[in-house]
Structure formats: structure tokens, C-alpha cells
N, C-alpha and C positions, 0 to 999 in steps of 0.2 A: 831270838826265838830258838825252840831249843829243839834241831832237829830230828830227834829219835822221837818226837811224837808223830811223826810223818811216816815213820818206818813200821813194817811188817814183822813182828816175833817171830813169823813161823820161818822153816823150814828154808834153804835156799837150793834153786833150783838141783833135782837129780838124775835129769837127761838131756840131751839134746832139743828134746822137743818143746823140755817145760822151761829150759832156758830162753830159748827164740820165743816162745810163748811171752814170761814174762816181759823181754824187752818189746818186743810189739804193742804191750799192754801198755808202757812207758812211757812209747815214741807217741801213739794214737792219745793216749791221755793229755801228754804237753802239746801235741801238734795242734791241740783245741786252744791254746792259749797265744797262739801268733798272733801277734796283730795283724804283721804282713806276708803271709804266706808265700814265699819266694824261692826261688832254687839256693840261694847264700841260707836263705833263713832254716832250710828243711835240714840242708846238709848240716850245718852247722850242730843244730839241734843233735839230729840223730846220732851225727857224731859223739856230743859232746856227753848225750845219754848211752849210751855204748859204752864209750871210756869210762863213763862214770861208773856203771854197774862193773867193769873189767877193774878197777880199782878199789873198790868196797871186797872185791872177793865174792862174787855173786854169784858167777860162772864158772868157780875151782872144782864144782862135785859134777859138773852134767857133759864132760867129755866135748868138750865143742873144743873145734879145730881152730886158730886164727883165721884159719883161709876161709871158713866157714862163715866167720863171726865179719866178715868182707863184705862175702854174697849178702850174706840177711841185708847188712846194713845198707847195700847198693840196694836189694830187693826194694824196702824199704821207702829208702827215696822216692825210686821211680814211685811205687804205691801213692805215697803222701804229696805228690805232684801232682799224680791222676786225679787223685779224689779234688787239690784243690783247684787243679785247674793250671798249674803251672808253665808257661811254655819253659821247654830249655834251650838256654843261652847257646849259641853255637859260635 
């Protein structure tokens, strides 16, 4: 399957805000297709969407920090736990 029909022509993000914007849009969008919504499974994801967009070159024009790009994805988590219900492993 040939994936640039999946992809977006427009514009890649040109701030801080609309970067964290789109990965939010990313994480929430796949987070709808877990089977088993778990602490491995969230992090995993977020993770794996993160690097992925930080490898395409997605987030070179919107000024985001690495240490930034941290927090969200910690944010994130926590977020996508709450909403499913997650407990965390201790």
C-alpha cells in the first residue's frame, strides 16, 4: 500500500503550538485503535508516534525544544491513561 496517500500536502507545522497540536491530533487519532489500552501499550504508541513525526522532519520549522517534545509526550500519557482508565504499574 502506497503510503503518501495517507499523508497531508499541506504545510508542516510553524510553531510550537501547531506542532504539539498536530502530534496530539496523532496520538488521540491511533489511541482509538488499541485493542488493549495499557500503560506498555500508550507509552509505546506515543512514543513510537513522536519519533515518527521527529523523523519525517515534521517539527524542523516550529521551534520545539527536545526537552519540550519530553513533557508533551509524558503529558500525553498521563492524558491517554486517564481517559482509558489506566492504572499505573508501580
Amino acid at each position: 500500500m502506497d503510503e503518501n496517500i495517507f499523508k497531508y500536502p499541506g504545510p508542516i507545522p510553524f510553531s510550537k503550538e501547531t506542532g504539539v497540536l498536530m502530534l496530539a491530533d496523532s496520538v488521540e487519532a491511533a489511541s482509538r485503535a488499541l485493542k488493549e489500552p495499557n500503560f506498555k501499550s500508550i507509552n509505546d504508541l506515543v512514543d513510537k508516534l513522536v519519533n515518527y513525526k521527529l523523523d519525517q522532519g515534521q517539527l524542523k520549522n516550529s521551534n520545539i525544544t527536545l526537552k519540550e517534545i519530553e513533557t508533551v509526550k509524558s503529558i500525553f500519557k498521563k492524558m491517554l491513561m486517564s481517559i482509558y482508565h489506566v492504572r499505573i504499574d508501580y
